[in-house]
N, C-alpha and C positions, 0 to 999 in steps of 0.2 A: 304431620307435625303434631307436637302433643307439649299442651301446654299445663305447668302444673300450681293449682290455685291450694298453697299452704296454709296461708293466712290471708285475713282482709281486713282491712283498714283505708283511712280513705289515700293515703301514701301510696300503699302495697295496690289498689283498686286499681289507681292510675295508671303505675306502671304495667301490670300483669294481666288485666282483664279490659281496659283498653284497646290493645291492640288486637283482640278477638273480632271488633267491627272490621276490621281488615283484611281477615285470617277467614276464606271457605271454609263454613262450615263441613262440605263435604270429604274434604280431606284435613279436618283439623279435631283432634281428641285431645276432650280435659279432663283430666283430673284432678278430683276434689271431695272435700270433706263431704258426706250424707250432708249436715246441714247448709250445706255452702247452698245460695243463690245462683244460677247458672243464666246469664245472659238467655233471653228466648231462643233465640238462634242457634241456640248449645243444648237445649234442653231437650233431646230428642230421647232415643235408645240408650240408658244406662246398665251398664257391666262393671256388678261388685269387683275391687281391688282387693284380691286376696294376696297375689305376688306379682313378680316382674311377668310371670309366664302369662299373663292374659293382655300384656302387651301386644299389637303388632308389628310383625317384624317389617311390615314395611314402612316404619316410624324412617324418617332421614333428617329430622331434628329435636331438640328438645328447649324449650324456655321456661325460666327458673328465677325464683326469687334467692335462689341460694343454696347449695348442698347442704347448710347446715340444719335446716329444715326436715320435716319428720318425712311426707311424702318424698322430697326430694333426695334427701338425702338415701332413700332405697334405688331412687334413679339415677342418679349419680352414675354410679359405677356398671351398674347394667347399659347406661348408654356407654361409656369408653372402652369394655369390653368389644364394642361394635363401631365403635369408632362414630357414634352418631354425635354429630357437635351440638356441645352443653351450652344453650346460652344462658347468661344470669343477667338481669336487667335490673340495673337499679331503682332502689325508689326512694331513696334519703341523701342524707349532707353524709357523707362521709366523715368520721374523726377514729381515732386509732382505734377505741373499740370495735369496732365494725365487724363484721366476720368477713376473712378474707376469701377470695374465689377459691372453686373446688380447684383441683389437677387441672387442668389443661381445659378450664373455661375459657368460653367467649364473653366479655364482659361488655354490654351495652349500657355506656356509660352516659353521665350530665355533660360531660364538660371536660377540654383538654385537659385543664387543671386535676378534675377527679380521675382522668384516664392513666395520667403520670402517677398518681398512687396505687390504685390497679397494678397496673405494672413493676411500679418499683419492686427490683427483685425473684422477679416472677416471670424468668422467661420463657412458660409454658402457656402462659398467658394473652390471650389475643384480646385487646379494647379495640373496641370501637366506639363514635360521639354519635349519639343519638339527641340529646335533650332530654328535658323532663317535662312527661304528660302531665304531670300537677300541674306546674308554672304556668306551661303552655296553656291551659285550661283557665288558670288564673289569670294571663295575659291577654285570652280572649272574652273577658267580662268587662262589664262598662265599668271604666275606670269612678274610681271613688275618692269622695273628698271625707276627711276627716268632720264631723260635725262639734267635736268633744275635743278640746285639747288636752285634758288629762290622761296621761298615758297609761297604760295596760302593759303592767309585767305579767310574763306567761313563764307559770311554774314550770323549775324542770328537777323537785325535789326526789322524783323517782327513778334517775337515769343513774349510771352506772358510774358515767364518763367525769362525774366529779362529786368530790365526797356530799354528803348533806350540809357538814358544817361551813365546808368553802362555799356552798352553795347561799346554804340560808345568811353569812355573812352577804354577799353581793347585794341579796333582796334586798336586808335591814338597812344598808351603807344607801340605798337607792333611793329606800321609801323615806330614809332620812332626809336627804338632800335634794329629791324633788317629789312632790304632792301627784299621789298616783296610787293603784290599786292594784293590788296581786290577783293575780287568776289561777286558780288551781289547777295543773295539768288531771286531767282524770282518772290516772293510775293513782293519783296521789290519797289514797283510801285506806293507806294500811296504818299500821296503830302507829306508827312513828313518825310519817307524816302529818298523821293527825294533831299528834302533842307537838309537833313544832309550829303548825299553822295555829295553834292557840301559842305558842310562844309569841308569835311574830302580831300577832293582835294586841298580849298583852305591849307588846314595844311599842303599838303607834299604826300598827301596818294596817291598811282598810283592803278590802278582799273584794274582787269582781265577780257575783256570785249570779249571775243575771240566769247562766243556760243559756244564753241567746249563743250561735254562731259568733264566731271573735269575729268575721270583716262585719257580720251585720250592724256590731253596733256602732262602726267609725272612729275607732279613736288610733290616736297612736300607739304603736305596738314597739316592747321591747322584752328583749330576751339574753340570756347568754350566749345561746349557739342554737337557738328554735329554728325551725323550715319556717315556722308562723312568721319571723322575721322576711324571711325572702316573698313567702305568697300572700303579704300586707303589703310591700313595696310595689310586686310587683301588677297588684291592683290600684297602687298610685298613694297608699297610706304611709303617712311618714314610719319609718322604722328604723330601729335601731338595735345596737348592742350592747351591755354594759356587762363588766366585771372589775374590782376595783385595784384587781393586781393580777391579772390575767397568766395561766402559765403558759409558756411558748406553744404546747399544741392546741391553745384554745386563740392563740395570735393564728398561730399559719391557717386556721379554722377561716378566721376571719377575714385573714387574707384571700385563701383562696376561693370565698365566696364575696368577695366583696361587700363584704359585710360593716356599716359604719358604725363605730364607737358612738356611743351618746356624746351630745357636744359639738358633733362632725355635722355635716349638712349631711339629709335621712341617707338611708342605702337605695341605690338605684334598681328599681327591676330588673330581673333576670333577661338577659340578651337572651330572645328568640332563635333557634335557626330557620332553615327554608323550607324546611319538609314535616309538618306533625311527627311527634317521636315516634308516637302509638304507630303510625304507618310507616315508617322506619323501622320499629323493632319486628312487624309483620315482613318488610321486604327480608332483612336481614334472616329469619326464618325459612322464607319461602327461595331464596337463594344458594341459601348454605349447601 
């Protein structure tokens, strides 16, 4: 089996180098960036990635954060030549940006709900419901109580999926209408985030500049479409969502993660299933 480590993050972590505690080392090959951190278990005999040819052939899986990826995306097509099944294992909320599955992936999905987007369309397409190793991970921490009721909005002025201006509108309508603190998502560093988070100061907007971990500090957490929403619930903090004219693919967003409006009683943690993802997405592997 041969698992391939493109990016890290603590999202991408969960899903993809997780399920390595599951995965013999003896018959499981990763691949990864020089600087990438390799689980101990992993760190044995390394062989430079010059092409697919230093592959071996008797690879009879592959797991993947995504063909569109630099590594992967070389793997891709070298595995369907051979017919060896591509898996691609989630590690986020799904919304239309999303990069869709390569040809004819195996898509080891969150949730019925995310499986049916997967699919839609796509009958080259196999899902299957695994869960997600974040949650799961967040569901197994001792649940926490808010200490601070001032809530924590978590920037998301660097994402794709909505312009800045609809964006930095929602903040401003927020921090108008209830006493709370913005958080700066960390990409949020370039010169035009910048001039806007001095925009939103000059309005009135107070900023949560701690550095601390967001659950360490206990407050309520909200967001427009954040994971930070789901793995604060599902540690037991109240959470929420706000936008103040929401468009329909930031509705069915909501819906499909059950996600609650501010206003609403908070959002409920993420339903567990019965099997650790992480060793689900190793069976699903070692089965194929």
């Amino acid at each position: 089996m041969l698992v391939v480590l493109d990016k890290s993050s603590p999202s991408c972590d969960a899903a993809i180098l997780e399920p390595l505690r599951f995965l013999d080392p003896a018959t499981t090959a990763v691949l990864a960036p020089p600087e990438f951190t390799l689980p101990e278990t992993f760190a044995g005999e390394s062989v430079p990635f010059d092409s697919v040819s230093v592959l071996p052939e008797t690879l009879r899986s592959v797991l993947s954060l995504g063909a569109y990826l630099p590594l992967s995306e070389t793997i891709a097509p070298w595995a369907a030549e051979r017919d060896i099944p591509f898996f691609l294992v989630q590690h986020g909320l799904l919304t239309p940006w999303s990069p869709p599955a390569s040809e004819g992936a195996r898509v080891l999905a969150w949730s019925d709900a995310d499986a049916d987007v997967w699919a839609q369309g796509r009958p080259d397409v196999d899902v299957q419901v695994v869960g997600s190793q974040l949650l799961w991970s967040a569901a197994a921490e001792t649940k926490l109580e808010a200490i601070d009721e001032r809530p924590v909005v978590l920037g998301q002025l660097h994402g794709t999926e909505l312009g800045r201006r609809e964006a930095l509108t929602s903040y401003l309508r927020f921090a108008r209408d209830v006493p709370s603190d913005y958080r700066p998502h960390p990409n949020e560093a370039d010169l035009v985030s910048r001039g806007l988070h001095r925009l939103m100061r000059q309005r009135g907007v107070t900023f949560e500049t701690s550095g601390r971990p967001l659950l360490d500090i206990r407050r309520p957490v909200v967001s427009i479409f954040s994971t930070g929403t789901l793995e604060a619930a599902t540690r037991g903090l109240p959470a929420w969502v706000t936008h103040p004219n929401p468009p329909p693919w930031v509705r069915d967003f909501w819906a499909r993660y059950d996600l609650a409006p501010w206003g609403e009683p908070p959002t409920k943690g993420w339903p567990q299933p019965g099997t650790e993802p992480a060793a689900a997405v190793a069976a699903a592997l070692e089965t194929a």
